[in-house]
Structure formats: C-alpha cells, structure tokens
C-alpha positions as CSV (number, residue, x, y, z in Angstrom):
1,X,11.4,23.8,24.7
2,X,8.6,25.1,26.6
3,X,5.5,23.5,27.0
4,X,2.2,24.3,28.7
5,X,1.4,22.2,31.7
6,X,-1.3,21.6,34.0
7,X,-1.6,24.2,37.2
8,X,0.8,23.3,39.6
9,X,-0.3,21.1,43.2
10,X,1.3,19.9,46.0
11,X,3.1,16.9,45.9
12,X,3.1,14.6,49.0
13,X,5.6,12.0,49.2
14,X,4.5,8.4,48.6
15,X,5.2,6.4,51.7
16,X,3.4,3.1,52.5
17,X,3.0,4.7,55.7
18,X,0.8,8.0,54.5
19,X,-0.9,6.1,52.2
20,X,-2.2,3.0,54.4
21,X,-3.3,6.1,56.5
22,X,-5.5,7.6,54.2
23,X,-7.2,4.5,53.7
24,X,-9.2,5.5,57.3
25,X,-11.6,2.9,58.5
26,X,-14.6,5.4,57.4
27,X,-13.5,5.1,53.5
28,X,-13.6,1.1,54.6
29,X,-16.9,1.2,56.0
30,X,-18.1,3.3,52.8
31,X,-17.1,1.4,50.5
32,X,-18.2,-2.0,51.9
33,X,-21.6,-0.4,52.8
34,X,-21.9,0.1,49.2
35,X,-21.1,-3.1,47.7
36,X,-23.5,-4.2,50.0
37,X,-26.5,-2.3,48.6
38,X,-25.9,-2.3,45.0
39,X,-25.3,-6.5,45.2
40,X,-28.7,-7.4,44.7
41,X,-29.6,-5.1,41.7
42,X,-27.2,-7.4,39.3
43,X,-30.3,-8.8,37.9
44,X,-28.8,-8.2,34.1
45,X,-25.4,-8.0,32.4
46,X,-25.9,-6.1,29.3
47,X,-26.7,-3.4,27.3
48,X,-26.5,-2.2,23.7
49,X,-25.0,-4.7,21.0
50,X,-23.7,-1.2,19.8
51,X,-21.9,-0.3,23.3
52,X,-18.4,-0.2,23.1
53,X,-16.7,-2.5,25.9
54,X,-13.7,-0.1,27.6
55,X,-10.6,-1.3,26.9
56,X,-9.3,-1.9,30.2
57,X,-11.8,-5.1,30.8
58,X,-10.8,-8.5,31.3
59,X,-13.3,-9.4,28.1
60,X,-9.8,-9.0,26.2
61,X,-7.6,-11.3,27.9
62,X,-10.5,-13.4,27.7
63,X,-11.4,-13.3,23.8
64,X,-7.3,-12.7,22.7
65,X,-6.7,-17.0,24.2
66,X,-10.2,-17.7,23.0
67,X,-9.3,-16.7,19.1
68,X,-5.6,-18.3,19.5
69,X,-7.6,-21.4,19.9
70,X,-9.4,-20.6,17.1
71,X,-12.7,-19.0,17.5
72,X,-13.9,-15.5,17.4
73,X,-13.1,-16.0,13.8
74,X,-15.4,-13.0,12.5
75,X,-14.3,-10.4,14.6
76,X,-11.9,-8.5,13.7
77,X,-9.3,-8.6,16.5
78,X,-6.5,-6.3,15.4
79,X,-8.8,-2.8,16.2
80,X,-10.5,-2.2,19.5
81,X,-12.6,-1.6,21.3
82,X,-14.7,-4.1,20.4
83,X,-18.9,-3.9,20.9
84,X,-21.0,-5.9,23.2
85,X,-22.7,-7.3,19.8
86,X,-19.7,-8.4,18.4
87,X,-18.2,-10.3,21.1
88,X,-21.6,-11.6,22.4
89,X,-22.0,-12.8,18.7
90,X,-18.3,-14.8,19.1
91,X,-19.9,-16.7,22.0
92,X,-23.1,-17.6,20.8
93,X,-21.0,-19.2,17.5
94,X,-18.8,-21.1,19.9
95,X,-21.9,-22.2,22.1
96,X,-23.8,-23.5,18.9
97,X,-21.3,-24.9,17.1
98,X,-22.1,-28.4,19.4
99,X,-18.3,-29.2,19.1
100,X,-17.0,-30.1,23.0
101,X,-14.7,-28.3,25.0
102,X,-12.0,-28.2,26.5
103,X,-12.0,-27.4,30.2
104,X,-9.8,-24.3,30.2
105,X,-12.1,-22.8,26.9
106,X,-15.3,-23.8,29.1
107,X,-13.7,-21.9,32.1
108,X,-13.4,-18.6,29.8
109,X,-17.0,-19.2,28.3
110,X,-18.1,-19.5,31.6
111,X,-17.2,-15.9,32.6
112,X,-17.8,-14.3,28.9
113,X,-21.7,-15.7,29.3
114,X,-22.0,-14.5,32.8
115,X,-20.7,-10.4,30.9
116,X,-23.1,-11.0,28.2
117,X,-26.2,-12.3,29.9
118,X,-28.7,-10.3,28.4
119,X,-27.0,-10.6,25.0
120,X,-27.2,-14.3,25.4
121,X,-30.5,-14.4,26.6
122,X,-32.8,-17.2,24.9
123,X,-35.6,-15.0,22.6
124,X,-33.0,-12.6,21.6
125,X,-32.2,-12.4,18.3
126,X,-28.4,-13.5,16.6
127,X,-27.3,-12.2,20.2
128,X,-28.9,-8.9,20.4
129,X,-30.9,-7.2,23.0
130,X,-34.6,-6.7,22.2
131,X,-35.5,-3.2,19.9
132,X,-36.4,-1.3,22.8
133,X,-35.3,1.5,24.8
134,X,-33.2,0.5,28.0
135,X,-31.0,2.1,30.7
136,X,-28.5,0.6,32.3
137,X,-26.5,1.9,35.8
138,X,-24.2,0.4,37.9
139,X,-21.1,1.0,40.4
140,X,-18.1,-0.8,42.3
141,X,-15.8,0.1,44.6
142,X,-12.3,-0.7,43.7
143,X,-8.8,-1.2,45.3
144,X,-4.9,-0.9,44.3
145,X,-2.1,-2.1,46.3
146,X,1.7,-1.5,45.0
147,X,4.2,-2.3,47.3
148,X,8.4,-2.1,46.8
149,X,10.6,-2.3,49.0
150,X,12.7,0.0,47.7
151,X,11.7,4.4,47.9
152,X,7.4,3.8,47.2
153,X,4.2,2.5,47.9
154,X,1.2,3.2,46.1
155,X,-2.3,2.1,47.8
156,X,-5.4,3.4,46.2
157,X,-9.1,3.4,46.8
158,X,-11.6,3.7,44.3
159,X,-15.4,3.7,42.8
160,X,-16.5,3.7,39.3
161,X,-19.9,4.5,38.0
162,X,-21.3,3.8,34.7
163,X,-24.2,4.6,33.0
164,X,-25.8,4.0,29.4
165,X,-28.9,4.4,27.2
166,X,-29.5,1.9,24.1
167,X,-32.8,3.2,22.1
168,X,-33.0,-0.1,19.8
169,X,-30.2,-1.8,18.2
170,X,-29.0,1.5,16.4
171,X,-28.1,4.4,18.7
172,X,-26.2,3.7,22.1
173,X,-25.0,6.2,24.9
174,X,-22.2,5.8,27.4
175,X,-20.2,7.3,30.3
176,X,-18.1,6.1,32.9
177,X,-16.8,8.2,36.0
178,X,-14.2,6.9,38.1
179,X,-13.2,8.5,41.8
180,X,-9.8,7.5,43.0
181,X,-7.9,8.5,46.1
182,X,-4.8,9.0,43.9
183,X,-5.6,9.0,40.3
184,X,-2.9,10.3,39.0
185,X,-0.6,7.7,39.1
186,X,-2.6,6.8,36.2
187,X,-1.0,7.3,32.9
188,X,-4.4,7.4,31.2
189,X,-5.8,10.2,34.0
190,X,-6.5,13.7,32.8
191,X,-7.7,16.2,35.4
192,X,-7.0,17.5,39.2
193,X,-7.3,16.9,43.3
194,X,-10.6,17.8,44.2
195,X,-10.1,20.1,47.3
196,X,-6.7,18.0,47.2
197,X,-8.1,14.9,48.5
198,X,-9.1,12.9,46.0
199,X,-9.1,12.6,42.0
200,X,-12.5,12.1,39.9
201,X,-12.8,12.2,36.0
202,X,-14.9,11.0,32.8
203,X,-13.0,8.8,30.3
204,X,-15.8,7.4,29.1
205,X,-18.5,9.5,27.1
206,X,-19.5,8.4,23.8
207,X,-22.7,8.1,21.4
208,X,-22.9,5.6,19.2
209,X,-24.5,5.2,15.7
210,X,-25.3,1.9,13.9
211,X,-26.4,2.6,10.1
212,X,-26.5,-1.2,8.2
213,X,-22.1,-1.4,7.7
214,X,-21.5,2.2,8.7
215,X,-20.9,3.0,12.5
216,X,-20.1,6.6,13.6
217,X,-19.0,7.2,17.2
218,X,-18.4,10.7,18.9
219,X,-17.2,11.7,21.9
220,X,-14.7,10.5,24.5
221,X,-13.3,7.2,25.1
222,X,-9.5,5.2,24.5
223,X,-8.4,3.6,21.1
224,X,-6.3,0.9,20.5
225,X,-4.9,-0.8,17.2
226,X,-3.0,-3.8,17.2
227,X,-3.2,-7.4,18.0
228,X,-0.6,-7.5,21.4
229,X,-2.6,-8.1,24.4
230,X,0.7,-6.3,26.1
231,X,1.1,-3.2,24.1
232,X,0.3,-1.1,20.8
233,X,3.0,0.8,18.6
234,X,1.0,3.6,17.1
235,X,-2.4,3.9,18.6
236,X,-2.8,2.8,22.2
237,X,-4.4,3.3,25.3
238,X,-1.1,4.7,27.2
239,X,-2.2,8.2,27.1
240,X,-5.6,9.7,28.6
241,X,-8.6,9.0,26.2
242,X,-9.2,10.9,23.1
243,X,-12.5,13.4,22.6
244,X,-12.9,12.8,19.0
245,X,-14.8,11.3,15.8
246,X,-14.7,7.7,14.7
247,X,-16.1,6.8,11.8
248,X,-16.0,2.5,10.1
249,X,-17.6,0.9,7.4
250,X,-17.8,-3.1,8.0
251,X,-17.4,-5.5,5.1
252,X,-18.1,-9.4,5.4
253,X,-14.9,-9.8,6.1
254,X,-12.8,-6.4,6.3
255,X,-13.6,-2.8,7.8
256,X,-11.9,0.9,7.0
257,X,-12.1,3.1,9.8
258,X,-11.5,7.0,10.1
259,X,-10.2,8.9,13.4
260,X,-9.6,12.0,14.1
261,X,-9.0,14.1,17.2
262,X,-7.6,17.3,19.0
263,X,-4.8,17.0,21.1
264,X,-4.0,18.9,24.1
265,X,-2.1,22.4,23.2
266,X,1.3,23.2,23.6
267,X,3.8,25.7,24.2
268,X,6.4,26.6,20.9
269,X,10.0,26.1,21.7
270,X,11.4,29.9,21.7
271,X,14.9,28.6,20.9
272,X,13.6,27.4,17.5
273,X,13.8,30.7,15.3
274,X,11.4,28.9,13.1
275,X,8.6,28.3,15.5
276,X,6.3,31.2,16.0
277,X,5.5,32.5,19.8
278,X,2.5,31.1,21.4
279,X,0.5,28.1,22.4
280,X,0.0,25.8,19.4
281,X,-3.1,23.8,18.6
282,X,-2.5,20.2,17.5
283,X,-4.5,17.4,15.7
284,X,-4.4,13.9,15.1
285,X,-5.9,12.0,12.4
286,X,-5.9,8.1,11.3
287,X,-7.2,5.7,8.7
288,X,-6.9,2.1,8.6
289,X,-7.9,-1.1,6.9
290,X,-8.6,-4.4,8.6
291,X,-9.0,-7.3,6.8
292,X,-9.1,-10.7,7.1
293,X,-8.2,-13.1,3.8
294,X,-8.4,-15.9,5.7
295,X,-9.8,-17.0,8.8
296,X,-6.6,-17.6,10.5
297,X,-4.8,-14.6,8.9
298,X,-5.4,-10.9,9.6
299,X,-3.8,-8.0,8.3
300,X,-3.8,-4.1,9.0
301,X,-2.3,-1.7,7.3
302,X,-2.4,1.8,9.5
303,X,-1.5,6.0,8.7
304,X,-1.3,8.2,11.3
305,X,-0.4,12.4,11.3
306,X,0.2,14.8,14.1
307,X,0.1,18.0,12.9
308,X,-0.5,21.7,14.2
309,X,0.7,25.3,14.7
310,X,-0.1,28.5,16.1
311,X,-3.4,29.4,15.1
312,X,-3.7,26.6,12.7
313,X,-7.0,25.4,12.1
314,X,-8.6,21.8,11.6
315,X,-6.9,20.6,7.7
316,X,-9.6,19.7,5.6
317,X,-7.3,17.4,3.4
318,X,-6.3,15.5,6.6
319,X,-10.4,15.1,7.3
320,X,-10.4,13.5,3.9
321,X,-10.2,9.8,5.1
322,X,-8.8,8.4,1.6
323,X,-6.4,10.5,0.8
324,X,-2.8,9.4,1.7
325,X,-1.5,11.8,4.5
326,X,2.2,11.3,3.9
327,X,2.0,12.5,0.2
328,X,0.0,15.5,0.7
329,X,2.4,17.0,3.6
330,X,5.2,16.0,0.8
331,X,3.7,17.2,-1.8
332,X,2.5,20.9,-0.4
333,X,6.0,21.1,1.5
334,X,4.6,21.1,5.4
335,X,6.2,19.6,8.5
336,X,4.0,17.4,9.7
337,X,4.1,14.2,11.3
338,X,3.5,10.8,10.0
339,X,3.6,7.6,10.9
340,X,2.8,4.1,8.9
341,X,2.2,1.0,10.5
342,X,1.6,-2.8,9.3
343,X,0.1,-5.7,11.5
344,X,-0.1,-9.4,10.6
345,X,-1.7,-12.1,12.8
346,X,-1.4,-15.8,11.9
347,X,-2.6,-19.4,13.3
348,X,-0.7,-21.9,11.5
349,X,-3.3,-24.5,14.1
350,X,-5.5,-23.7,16.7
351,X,-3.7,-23.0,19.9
352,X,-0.6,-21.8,18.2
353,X,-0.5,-18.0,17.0
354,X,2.0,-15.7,15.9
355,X,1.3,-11.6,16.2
356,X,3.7,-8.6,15.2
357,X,3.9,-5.3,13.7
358,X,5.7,-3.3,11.9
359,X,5.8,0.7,12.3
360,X,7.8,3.5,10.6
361,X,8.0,7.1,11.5
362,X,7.9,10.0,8.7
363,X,9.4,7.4,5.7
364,X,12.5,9.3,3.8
365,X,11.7,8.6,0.6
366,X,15.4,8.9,-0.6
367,X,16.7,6.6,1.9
368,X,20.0,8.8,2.2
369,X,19.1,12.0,4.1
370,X,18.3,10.3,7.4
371,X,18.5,6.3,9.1
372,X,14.9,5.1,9.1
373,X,12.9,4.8,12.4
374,X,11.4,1.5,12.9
375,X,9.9,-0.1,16.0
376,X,9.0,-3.5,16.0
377,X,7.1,-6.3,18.0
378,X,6.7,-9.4,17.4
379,X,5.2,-12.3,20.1
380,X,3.5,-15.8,20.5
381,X,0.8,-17.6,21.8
382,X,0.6,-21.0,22.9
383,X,-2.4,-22.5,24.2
384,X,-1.5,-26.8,24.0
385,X,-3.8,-29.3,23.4
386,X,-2.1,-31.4,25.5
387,X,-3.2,-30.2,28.8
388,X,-6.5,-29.6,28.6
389,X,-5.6,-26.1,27.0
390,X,-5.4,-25.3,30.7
391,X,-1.7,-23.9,30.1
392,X,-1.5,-20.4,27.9
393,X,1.9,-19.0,27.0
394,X,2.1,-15.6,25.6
395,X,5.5,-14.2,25.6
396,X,6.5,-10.9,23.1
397,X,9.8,-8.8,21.8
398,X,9.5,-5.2,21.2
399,X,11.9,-2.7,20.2
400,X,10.7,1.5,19.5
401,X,14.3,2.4,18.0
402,X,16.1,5.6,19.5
403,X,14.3,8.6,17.3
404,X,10.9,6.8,16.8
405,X,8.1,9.1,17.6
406,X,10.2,12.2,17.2
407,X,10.0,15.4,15.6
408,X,11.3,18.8,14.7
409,X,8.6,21.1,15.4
410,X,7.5,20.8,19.2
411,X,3.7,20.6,18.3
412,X,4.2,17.4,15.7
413,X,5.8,15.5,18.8
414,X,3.9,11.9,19.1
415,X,2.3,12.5,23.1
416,X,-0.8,13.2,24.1
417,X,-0.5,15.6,27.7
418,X,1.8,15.1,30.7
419,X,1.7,13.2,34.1
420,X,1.5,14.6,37.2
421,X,5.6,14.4,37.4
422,X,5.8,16.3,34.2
423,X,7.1,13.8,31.9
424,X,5.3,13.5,28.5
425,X,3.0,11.1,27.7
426,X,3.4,9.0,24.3
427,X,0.5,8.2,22.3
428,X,2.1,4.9,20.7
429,X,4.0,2.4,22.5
430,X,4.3,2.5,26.7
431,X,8.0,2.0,26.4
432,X,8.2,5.5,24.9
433,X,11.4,5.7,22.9
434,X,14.9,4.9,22.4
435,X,13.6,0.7,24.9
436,X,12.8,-2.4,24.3
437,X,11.2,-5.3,26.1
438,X,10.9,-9.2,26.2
439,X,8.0,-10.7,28.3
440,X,6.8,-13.9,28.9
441,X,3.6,-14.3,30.7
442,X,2.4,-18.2,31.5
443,X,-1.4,-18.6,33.0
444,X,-2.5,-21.8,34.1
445,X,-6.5,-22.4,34.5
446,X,-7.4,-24.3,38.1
447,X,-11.1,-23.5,37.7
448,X,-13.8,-21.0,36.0
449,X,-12.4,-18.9,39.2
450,X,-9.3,-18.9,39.9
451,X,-5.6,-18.4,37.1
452,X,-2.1,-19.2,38.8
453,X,-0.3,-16.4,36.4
454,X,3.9,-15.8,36.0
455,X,5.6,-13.0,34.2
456,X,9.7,-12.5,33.3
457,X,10.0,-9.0,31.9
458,X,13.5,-7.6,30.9
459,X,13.3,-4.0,29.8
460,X,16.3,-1.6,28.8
461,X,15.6,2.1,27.9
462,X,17.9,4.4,26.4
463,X,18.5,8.5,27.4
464,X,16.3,9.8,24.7
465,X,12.8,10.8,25.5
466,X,9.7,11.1,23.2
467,X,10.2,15.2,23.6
468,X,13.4,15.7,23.3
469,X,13.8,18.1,20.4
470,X,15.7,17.4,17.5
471,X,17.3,20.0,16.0
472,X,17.8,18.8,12.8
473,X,18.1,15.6,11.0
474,X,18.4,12.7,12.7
475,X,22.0,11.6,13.1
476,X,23.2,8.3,11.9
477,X,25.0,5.7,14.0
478,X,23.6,6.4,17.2
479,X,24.0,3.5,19.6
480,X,20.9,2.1,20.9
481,X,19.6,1.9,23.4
482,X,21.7,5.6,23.8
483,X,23.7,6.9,26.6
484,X,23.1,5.3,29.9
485,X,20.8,2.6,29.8
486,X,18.3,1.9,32.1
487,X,18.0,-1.8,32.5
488,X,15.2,-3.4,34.7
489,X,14.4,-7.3,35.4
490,X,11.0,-8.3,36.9
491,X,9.9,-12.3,37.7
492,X,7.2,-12.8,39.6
493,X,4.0,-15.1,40.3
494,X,0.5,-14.6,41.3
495,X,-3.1,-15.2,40.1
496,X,-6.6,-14.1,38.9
497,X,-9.5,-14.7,40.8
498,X,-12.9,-13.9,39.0
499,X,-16.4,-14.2,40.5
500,X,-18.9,-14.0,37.4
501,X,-18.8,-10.7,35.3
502,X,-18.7,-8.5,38.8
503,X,-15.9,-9.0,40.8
504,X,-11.7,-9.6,39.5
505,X,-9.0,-9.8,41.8
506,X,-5.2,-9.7,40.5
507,X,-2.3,-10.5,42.5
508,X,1.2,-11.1,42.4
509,X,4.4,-10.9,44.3
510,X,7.8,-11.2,43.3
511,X,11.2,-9.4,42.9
512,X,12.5,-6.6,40.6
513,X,15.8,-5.2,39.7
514,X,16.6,-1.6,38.3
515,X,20.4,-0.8,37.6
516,X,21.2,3.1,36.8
517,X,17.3,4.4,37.5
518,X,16.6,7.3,35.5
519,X,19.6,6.8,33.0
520,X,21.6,7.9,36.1
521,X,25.0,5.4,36.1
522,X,25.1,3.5,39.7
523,X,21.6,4.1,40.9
524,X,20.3,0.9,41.8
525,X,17.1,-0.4,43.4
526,X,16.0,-3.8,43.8
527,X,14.1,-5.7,46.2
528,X,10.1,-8.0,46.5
529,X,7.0,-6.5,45.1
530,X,3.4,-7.1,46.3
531,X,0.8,-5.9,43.7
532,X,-3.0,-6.2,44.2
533,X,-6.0,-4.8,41.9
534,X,-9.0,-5.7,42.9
535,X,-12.4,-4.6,40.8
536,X,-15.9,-4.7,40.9
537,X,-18.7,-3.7,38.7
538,X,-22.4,-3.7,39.5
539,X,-25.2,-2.6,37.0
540,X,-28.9,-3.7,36.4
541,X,-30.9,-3.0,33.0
542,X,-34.0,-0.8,32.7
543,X,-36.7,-0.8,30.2
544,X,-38.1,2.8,29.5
C-alpha cells in the first residue's frame, strides 16, 4: 500500500549526548529570563465558563479521584474536554455543600481553586465570569527529560503560549501555540523543523458557542470519549488534534453530541484492483449519547465511520447526526468503516469505582462470515476512607484484539497521519492493534504540593499493525497477540510536585524490560529509566 507522507527531513540520531548539547546555556538563560518576567502578571486564573480546558491538563487527574469520591456528580465525565464553567461549577458544589473534608480531597481542591480563580471569585454568579468582554494571555516555558539506558535519550525544551477572548458568557475564542526543540516525538504533533532547529504548531484553535442547551464548537483542538484516565478505545487524543465541527445539546442529566471531521489524505493501494489511482480524501464522523440515570452510574453509548475515496465528497447522510451510520453503509451497499462503542461507569460507594468499555469494529450481522473484533478495558479506582483518602489506586486491563481498527479499503483505515518515523497513527486506542495492557498506578498525597506516585505496566503487542491491509475477510483462529510478540514490563516510582495552577513537575525513575523489540525474536533491551516533565503556565485576564 502506498500512502502519502509528509516531505522527507533529516533525521539526527537521538543520543543523550547531542541532545544535552542543544540545550546551550543561551536557551537556559532565555527561558529563565522569561519565567521571570511573565511571574508577576498571574493576577487571574480564568477565562470563559464556555472555554474548553485542553485535554492534556492535570484538571483531569484531578476531577477523575475527585468524582471516584463522589462529587462532580453533574458533569458528565465520560466525554471531554470539559469547560471551565463546568468544572468550576463541580467545585463551587463541593465548597458549599459545608460537609468536611478529607485532607487528600482538600489537597486537590486546593489546586482546582487556585485554576479557577476567577470562576470562583465571590460576586460571580453560579461560578461564572462577569458578562463582559475579556482577553486573556499567558506563556511558560517547559522541559522534557527521557532517559534509558539502553539505544536513546530524549531531552526537550519548550514554550507554550495561549491566548483567548470570552465576549459574555456565550461566545469564547481559543488558541494555543507550543515551540519545542524536538516536537515530533510527540504522537499528537503535526507539522515540520523550522529551518531544522526547532518544531512550532497550533493544536489549539477553537470558537465556541453557548445557545441555552445547545453548544457548537469549530475549529481545531483533541477529542476524547471515555471514562479511563489512561486511555480511550475509539476516540482519543493519541493522534494530532482534529480541525472539525462539534455540535451537543445538554439535558438535566444527559447530552447528544455530533462530530465530524476531515482526515488527512491518503495514497490508494495500487495492488488493490478495486481501489482507483490517486490520493483519497477521508472523513470522520461520530454521534454519541451520555447519560447519567443515576448519580453514581453513567453510560455512553458511541458510533463512529471513517469513510472516503478518490474524489469523494463530504456524505450528507453521514452529516445527518441521527441517522444510524452502520445501517445506511449496509443498506446502500458501501465499504465504509464503522465502529460502535459502549461505556459504563459505576460507584457502588464513594471511593470505590469501577470504569470499562466495550467497542466493536464493522458488527457482521450474520455472525458467520467473519470472528467479531472486540477491544475491551475495564479498570478500578480506589480511593479508602481509611487513610485519610490520601492513598488512590487506579489500576486497568485492556485488550484491542488482533484485526480491531482494520479495514479493506486503505482510506477507511482507523489513523489519523504518521509520525515522523513513518509508522501510522491510530485514532482509538494508544496500544494500536493486535496488544494489550495491565497497569496499576498508586498515588499517595504528602501535601497540597507534593504526590509520591508508582506504576507496574505489563504490555504485549502482537505483529499486526493498524495499516496493514487486509485483503479480504478476516481469518478465523488467529492467535493473539499474533506472530512474535512484543512483551514489555515497566515498575517504577516517582512524584508530582504542583505549585498552584502555574507550575507541575513529574518525575520518576525506575527500570524497564523489552524482550523481541519490534516483533523481532531475541532483541532485548532493558535497563533504569529517568523521566522528568516539567510545565508551566502563566496568563493574566483583561477587560476590554
């Protein structure tokens, strides 16, 4: 199969010792200089109740152990990103409802207040900003350190910049740039070296529209369904962000949401005599209902469809956002690509949760012609009473069986572009295909500050990839995970250090272990990790 990728560039090998060098004493000084002039303009933390919060915040490690314990219980927690209003509106519940807390849930309040200052602020009204017009910029520098002992090192240097306009509590603007010395190690990057030095994109550009229960937002930005603070089957925010049309209408207690957007084009397969010559446009689109019965019960029920072709233009019956995708492409005989998914969150008691979800790919309705392709995941989280609900366990199983994601027509396959290696990347799970995972991630609370964190990851990953063709139907009795199996064990421990709303440092160091790397029997690698992320945000709030 041939598919279109990105213009070629020069590839320099990752060494620790070329990267510590580009991370020159000038970039230092820059940097710091920086942090020091923007420090004293953090007068506010807000913006828009309407502003969507970027999915890659610690807000969602923070509200995901807040609603195990109970609370948050109007949001709907199973589709992100969440707004500014909706969270802010969690806390100010928690805050009024006079009952006492525990130290480890004041510790996350702590932080969530110091995010949603201006939200929070007394005068506003049921946590929203003031109708008025406001602007909001800010910037932080930011720093990556991935060390192994074995063949890389990855040290990276950054600065984001934000910037947003609210005009009332109804319309809200957005956009994020980041600049990064390496970028695309990033599976969620999309773009190129500038003058092959450094790396600089958008991934956050979006207008927002608040009518009463109907919300419309355009533009570019990440989407994520699913309740597993560790991954997401069918959408996720694996691949680069989507430039596309989401469109939600918010009961009391449920919400239906619309999605749709163009995917990046691809090269037909010339060995398929049924595939036309050419570069094929392609399309997702997605509808999905969130509701919550109860309010320790939440359910989703989710329909995806890739489709596309050579010349093919936007399908008006896929715009349709109530019509069932899977029965029109059966119906009018086309080879499209759909995917179902179910979710289902429950609290049996407050610190105790259990999360999974369910997701098929193209459903054979006659059960004979082909083995059905189900990935599943299924976790826990544990926050006990007992200690102060200092101690939070969250540990997961997931499995994406061997053809999930698949397809028969090369522009139908489940990825959204490449990385900068070439290999595709999968709009669903992280594990790709044909893999599955067990993780268990314990986080201890010392202070509003300061986490000790733990994680014991054991991952295996099959031969098949999320592009490899298929031919034909998909054979039955395939082993999985197929061929030679990749098979990687990670423990480590480390912590997460938080200053406010503006500055989060993650660390952790421990030891990994790869047998047959690549699917390639007898390649080993093993040996200690170091991993550092350290992120900071400035911003101050401007009436106009």
């Amino acid at each position: 199969m041939v598919v279109k990728r990105r213009p070629s560039f020069r590839l320099t090998r990752l060494t620790q010792s070329s990267n510590l060098s580009r991370m020159n004493a000038r970039a230092w000084r820059f940097l710091l200089t920086l942090l020091l002039a923007i420090a004293p303009v953090c007068l506010h933390a807000g913006g828009s109740p309407q502003e969507d919060i970027p999915l890659d915040s610690w807000v969602y490690d923070a509200v995901f152990e807040l609603s195990t314990q109970g609370h948050f219980t109007k949001l709907l927690l199973h589709t992100r990103p969440y707004t500014r209003g909706e969270v802010a509106a969690g806390i100010a519940e928690l805050s009024d409802s006079g009952a006492s807390l525990d130290p480890a849930t004041r510790f996350l309040v702590e932080r969530l207040r110091s995010e949603f200052a201006e939200e929070l602020a007394p005068g506003d009204s049921a946590g929203t900003t003031p109708s008025a017009d406001d602007v909001r910029l800010g910037a932080g520098p930011n720093a990556r350190v991935d060390q192994f002992r074995h063949g890389y090192a990855k040290n990276r240097i950054g600065l984001d910049a934000i910037g947003s306009f609210a005009t009332g509590d109804h319309i809200a603007a957005r956009t994020r740039v980041r600049f990064d010395s390496d970028g695309r190690q990033d599976t969620q990057f999309h773009g190129e070296y500038w003058k092959e030095k450094f790396t600089a994109g958008v991934d956050q550009a979006v207008v927002t529209g608040q009518f009463g229960r109907f919300r419309l937002v355009f533009g570019r930005e990440f989407w994520r369904w699913g309740r597993s603070p560790v991954d997401a089957m069918l959408i996720s925010d694996n691949s680069p962000p989507f430039d596309g049309l989401r469109l939600s209408y918010r009961g009391r207690n449920w919400a239906f949401c619309f999605h749709t957007t163009m995917l990046d084009p691809m090269g037909t397969d010339p060995s398929d005599p049924d595939e036309p010559f050419g570069i094929a446009n392609r399309y997702l689109v997605g509808h999905r209902f969130d509701w919550r019965p109860l309010h320790n019960l939440e359910v989703a029920v989710s329909e995806v469809m890739v489709y596309g072709g050579v010349n093919r233009p936007w399908a008006l019956n896929y715009l349709n956002p109530i019509l069932p995708y899977y029965w029109e492409q059966l119906n009018n005989d086309i080879n499209d690509n759909p995917l179902w998914n179910l979710e289902l969150s429950w609290r049996p008691r407050p610190g105790l949760e259990f999360y999974g979800e369910w997701v098929i790919d193209d459903f054979q309705i006659d059960f004979i012609s082909e083995p059905q392709q189900i990935g599943l995941l299924g976790g826990l989280a544990w926050s006990p009473a007992t200690l102060e609900r200092r101690l939070f366990i969250n540990t997961e199983y997931e499995r994406i069986n061997t053809f999930v994601y698949g397809q028969g027509r090369s522009w139908n396959l489940y990825v959204h572009d490449r990385d900068y290696t070439g290999q595709a990347i999968g709009i669903g799970s992280n594990l790709g295909t044909d893999a599955d995972r067990i993780t268990v991630r314990p986080r201890y609370h010392v202070s509003s500050t300061l986490d000790l964190t733990a994680l014991a990851e054991y991952v295996r990953r099959g031969e098949n990839r999320i592009d490899t063709p298929q031919a034909g139907l998909v054979p039955k009795g395939v082993e999985f995970p197929s061929g030679v199996v990749e098979r990687r064990l990670t423990a480590g421990l480390g912590g997460h250090a938080q200053m406010g709303a503006h500055v989060v440092l993650d660390f952790s160091t421990g030891y990994e272990k790869i047998r047959n790397v690549a699917n390639a029997a007898g390649s080993d690698r093993q040996g200690p990790f170091v991993r550092v992320r350290l992120w900071s945000l400035w911003w101050r709030t401007f009436g106009v």
